[in-house]
N, C-alpha and C positions, 0 to 999 in steps of 0.2 A: 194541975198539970202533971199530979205523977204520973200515970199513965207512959205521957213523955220522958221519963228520965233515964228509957235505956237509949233517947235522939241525944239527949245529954251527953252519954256515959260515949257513945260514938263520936261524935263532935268532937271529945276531948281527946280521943286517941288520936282523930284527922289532922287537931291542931300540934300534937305533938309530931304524928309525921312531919309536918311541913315544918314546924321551928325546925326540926333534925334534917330537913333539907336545905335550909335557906344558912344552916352551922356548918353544914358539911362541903356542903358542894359551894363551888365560886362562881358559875353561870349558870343558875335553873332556870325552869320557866315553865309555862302553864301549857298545855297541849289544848287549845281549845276548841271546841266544835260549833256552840252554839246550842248543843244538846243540855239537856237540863241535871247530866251528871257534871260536866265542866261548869254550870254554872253554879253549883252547887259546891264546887271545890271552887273556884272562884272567890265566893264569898264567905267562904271557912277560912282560905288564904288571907283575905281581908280582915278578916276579925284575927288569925294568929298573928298579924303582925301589927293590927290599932297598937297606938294612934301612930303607926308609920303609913305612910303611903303604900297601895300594894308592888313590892318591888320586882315582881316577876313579869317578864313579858309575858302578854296572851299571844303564843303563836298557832292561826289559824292554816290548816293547809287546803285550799282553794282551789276544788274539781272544776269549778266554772260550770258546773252542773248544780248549784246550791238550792237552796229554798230562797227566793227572794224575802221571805219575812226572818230567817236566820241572819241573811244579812246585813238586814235592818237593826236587827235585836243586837246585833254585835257590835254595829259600831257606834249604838244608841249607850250600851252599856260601857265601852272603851271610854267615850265622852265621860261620862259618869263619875268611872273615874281615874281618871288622867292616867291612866294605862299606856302602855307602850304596847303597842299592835303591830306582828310580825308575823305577814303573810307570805307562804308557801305556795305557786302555782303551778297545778298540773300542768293546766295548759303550756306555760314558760317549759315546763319541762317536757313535755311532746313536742314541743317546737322547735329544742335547743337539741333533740336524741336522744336523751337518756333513757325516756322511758317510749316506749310504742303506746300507739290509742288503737284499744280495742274493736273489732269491728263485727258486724252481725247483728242477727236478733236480741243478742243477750249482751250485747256491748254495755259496761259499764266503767267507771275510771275509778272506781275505788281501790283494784288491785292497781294501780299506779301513783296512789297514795303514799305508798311503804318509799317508795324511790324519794318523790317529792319531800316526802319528811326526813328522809336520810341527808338528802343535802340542805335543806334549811336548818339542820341541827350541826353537818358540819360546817357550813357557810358562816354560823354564827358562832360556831364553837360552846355550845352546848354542852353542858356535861350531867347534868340531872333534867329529865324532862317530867313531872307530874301531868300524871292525865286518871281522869274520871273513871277507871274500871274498876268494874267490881266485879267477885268472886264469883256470885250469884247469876250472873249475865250468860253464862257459856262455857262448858266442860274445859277450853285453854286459857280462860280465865284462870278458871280455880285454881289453877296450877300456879299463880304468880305470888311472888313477896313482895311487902310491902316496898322493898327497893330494889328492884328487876335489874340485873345485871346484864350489860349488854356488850360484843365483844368490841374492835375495833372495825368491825366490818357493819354495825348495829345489829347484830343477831343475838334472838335469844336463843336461849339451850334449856330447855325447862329440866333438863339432870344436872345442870350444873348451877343453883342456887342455894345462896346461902342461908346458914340459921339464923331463924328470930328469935332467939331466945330473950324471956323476958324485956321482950321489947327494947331491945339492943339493933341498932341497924348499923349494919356495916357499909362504907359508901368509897372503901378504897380501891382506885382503881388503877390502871394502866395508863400511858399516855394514846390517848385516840381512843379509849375505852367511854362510854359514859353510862349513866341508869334512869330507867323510867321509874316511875315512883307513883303508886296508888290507893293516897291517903283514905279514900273512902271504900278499900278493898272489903271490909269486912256488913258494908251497908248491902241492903235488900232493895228490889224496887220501892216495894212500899215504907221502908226508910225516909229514902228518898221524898217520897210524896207528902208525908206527914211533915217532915222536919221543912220543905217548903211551906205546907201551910203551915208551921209552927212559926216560923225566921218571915213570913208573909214575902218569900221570893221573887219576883217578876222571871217570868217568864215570854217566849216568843209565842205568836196565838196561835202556832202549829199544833200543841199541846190539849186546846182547846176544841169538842167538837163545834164543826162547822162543814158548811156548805162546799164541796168543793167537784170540779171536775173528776173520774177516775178512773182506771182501766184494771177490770179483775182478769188476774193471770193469775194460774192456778190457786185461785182462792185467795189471793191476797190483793188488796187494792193498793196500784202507783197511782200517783197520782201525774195526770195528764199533760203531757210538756211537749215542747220539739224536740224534746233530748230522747222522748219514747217512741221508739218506733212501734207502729202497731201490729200483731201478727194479724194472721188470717183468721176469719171470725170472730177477731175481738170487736166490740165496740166502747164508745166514751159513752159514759154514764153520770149523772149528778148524784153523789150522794153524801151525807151528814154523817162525816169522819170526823178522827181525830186519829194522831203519830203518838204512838207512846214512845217511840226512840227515833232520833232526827241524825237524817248522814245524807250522804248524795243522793239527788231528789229522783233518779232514774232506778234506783234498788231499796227506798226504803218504802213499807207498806203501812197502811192505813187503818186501821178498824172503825168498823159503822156503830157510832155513839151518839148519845145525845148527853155525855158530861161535858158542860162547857163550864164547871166552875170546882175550886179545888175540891172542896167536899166533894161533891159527886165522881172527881177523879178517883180520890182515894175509896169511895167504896164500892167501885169500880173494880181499880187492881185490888181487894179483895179478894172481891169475887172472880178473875180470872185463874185458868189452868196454864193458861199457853203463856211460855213466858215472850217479855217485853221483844226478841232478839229472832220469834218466830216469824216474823213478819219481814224481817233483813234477807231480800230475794238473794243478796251474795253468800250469806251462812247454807244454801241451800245447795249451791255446786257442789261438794263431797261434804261425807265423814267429816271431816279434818280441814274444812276449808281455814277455818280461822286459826288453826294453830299451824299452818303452812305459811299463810301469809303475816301471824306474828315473828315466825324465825326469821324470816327475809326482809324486819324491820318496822311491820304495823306496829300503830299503838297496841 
């Protein structure tokens, strides 16, 4: 298994993240999506704190636009293990005003995420939130430390973070201030996929190719719901996909595979160019889409 020993030498850094959260901070908790980087920190969180119980809540913020198999996966895994499960609703929150729901062709509710997760983190008083991003996913990514400082309004300021020197993390903050935290910052997709089949992770079978309904919009395949409206000329198609990254089932896209087992995933992402986040129809509205909606409080 050397080969593996630089999934090691990462693992070891993610576990140190996270002890230096669970030291610093007095309410963390796990940002969870049901994607296979939060389950991935998840289960890093698990093993940094055996044989304790995992003490972090997994808070999910719930489009109501989901994948029915994530939300299986999620509260199959909560069961699992005795997890504290703290969900976040758009919906609740386009009902109550805070946020508006999108309307049109291109309606989707992810840019009303950022609101949703702003008050489920002050609601609960939150003051460290870790979540699954990594460096390698998206040009506002790469701009983050490994404890993202965030103000009292939750905005980030990517000019105003601090130094990591030798692995020193500073987590002092303001009152109403708190930090996102992303132990597995410095892992790759195919990190990711190896250290799953190394750890033998379960995953949701989104992940897996399979059979499914689709609509290809500009080249990218949704998968087909009442949540899609269809344009003009488009039509539904059946084809043998699989998601390399899972979010709201109205903007994330699909690729035509036939890897339906870890191996064949991984030498898969190999072999692609396009990274895992080309296929996320919301990174496609500007330049800057994601680092617009990180400072107004996304993950």
């Amino acid at each position: 298994m050397y080969k593996y020993n630089h999934l090691r030498e990462l693992e070891a850094e993610a576990v140190q993240v996270i002890r230096e959260t669970f030291a610093q901070f007095d309410n963390p908790c796990i940002l969870f999506s049901g994607g296979k980087d939060s389950i991935v920190l998840t289960h890093l969180a698990y093993k940094a704190l055996y044989p304790m119980n995992l003490s972090f809540p997994l808070v999910h913020i719930d489009t109501g636009h989901n994948f029915p198999e994530t939300l299986k996966f999620r509260d199959k895994l909560v069961e699992k293990l005795s997890a504290n499960l703290i969900v976040g609703s758009v919906e609740e929150s386009i009902k109550s005003g805070s946020v508006s729901e999108e309307t049109g062709i291109n309606a989707s509710r992810n840019r009303a995420q950022s609101v949703t997760l702003l008050e489920t983190i002050e609601g609960n008083q939150f003051d460290a939130c870790m979540g699954g991003g990594r460096r390698d996913e998206e040009k506002a990514r790469a701009k983050e430390r490994f404890f993202s400082h965030r103000d009292e309004f939750g905005q980030w300021d990517p000019k105003n973070q601090r130094p990591e020197l030798w692995h020193i993390y500073n987590g002092k903050k303001a009152v109403g201030e708190h930090f996102r935290v992303f132990p597995i910052s410095n892992w790759t997709e195919m990190d990711i996929w190896q250290y799953i089949l190394l750890e033998n992770i379960e995953l949701p079978s989104l992940y897996f190719a399979h059979n499914r309904d689709v609509v290809n919009r500009n080249g990218v395949f949704l998968a087909h719901s009442e949540y899609l409206t269809l344009r003009e000329g488009e039509k539904v198609e059946n084809k043998k996909i699989r998601f390399r990254t899972l979010g709201d089932l109205t903007i994330t896209g699909a690729v035509e595979s036939d890897a339906d087992t870890l191996e064949k995933i991984v030498a898969e992402v190999a072999a692609v160019r396009q990274t895992e986040r080309g296929g996320r129809a919301d990174d496609k509205r500007s330049e800057a889409a994601m680092e617009e909606r990180k400072k107004e409080g996304y993950f």
